[in-house]
C-alpha positions as CSV (number, residue, x, y, z in Angstrom):
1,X,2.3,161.1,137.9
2,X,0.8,159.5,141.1
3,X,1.6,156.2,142.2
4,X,-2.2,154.9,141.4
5,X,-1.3,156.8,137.5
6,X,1.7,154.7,137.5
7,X,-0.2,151.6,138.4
8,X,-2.6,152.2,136.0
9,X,-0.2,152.7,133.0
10,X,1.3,149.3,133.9
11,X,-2.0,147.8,133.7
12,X,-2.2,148.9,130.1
13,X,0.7,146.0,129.5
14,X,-0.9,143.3,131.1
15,X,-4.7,144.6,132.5
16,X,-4.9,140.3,133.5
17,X,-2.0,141.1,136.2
18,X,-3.7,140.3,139.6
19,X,-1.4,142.0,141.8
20,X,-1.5,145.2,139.8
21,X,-5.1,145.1,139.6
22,X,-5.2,144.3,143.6
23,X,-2.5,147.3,144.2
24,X,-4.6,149.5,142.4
25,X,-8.0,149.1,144.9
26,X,-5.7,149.4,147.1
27,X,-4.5,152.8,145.8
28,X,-8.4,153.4,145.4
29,X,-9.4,152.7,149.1
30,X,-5.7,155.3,150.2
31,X,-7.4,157.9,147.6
32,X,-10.8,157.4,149.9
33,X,-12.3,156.4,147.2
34,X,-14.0,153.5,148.4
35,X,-16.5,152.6,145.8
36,X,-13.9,152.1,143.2
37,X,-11.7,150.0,145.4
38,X,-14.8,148.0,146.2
39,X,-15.2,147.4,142.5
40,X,-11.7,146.3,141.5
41,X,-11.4,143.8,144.4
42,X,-14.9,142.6,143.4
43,X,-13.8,141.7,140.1
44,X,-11.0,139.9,141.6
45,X,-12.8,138.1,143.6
46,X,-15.0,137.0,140.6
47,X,-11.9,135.9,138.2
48,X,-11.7,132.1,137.1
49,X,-9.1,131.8,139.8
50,X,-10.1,134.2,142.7
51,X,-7.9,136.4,144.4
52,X,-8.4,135.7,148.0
53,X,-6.7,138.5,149.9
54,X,-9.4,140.4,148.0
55,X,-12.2,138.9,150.1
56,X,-10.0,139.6,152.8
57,X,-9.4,143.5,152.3
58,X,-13.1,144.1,151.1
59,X,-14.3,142.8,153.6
60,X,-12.5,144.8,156.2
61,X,-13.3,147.8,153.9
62,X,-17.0,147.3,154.3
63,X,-17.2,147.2,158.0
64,X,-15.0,150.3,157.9
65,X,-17.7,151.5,156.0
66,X,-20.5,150.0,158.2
67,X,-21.4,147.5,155.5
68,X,-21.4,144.5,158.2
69,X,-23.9,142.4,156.2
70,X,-22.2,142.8,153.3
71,X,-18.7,142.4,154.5
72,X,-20.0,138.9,156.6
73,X,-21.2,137.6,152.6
74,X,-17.8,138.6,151.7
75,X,-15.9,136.8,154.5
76,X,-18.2,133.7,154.5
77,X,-17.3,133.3,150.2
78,X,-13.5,134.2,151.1
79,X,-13.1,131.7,153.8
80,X,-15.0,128.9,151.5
81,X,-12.8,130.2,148.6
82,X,-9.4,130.0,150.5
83,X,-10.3,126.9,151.7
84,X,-11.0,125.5,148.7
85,X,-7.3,126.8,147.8
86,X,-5.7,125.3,150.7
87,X,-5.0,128.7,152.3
88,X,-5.7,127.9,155.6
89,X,-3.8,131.2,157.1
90,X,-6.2,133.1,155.0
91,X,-9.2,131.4,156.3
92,X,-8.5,131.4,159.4
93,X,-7.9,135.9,159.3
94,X,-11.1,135.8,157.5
95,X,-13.1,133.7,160.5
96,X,-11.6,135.9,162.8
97,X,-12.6,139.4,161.4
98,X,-16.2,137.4,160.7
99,X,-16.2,136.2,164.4
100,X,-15.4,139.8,165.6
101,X,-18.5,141.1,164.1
102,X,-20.7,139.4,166.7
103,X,-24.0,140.6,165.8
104,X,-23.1,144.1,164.6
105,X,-25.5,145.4,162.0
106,X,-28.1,142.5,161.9
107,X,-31.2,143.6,161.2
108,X,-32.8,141.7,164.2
109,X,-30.4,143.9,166.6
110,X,-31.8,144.7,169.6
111,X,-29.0,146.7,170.9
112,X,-27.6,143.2,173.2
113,X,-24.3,142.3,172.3
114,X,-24.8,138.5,173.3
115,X,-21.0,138.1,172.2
116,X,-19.7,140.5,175.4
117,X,-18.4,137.5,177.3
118,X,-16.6,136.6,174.1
């Protein structure tokens, strides 16, 4: 049985268990399967309490991917979320992976990196 099986099985006790449900896209995105991952961290990111190292981690997924756009939406509503949480060492990763970014993938690019003295 493989460890995302085992994870899996677990969940069948308790599906509402956020860290199983976060190790799991995590076994998702080790499995390269990306789109799956993406999926189970977005429901986490969606529950009545969000999960914010889920912001976090699909967020860095997507510009893995080259989904900047997307992953700046994600950062910008993690930071807000762990803010709202009082996670301040959270926000602060997020901002810092978001201010990395510089203008990579915006569709007004014009090839000028206006962060390169950054």
């Amino acid at each position: 049985m493989s460890r995302r099986e085992k994870i899996e099985a677990m969940l069948l006790d308790d599906p509402t268990d956020t860290f199983l449900r976060y190790s799991l896209a995590m076994e998702h995105r080790s499995e390269g399967n990306h789109e799956k991952s993406l999926e189970k961290l977005g429901e986490l990111t969606r529950d009545s309490e969000p999960y914010v190292p889920a912001f976090f981690m699909a967020g860095q997924q997507l510009v893995e991917l080259g989904r900047i756009n997307e992953a700046r939406t994600m950062l910008r509503d993690g930071i807000d979320e762990a803010r709202r949480q009082g996670n301040s060492h959270a926000a602060a990763e997020m901002s810092e992976l978001l201010a990395s970014l510089g203008s990579r993938g915006e569709s007004a690019d014009n090839g000028v990196d206006e962060d390169d003295d950054l």
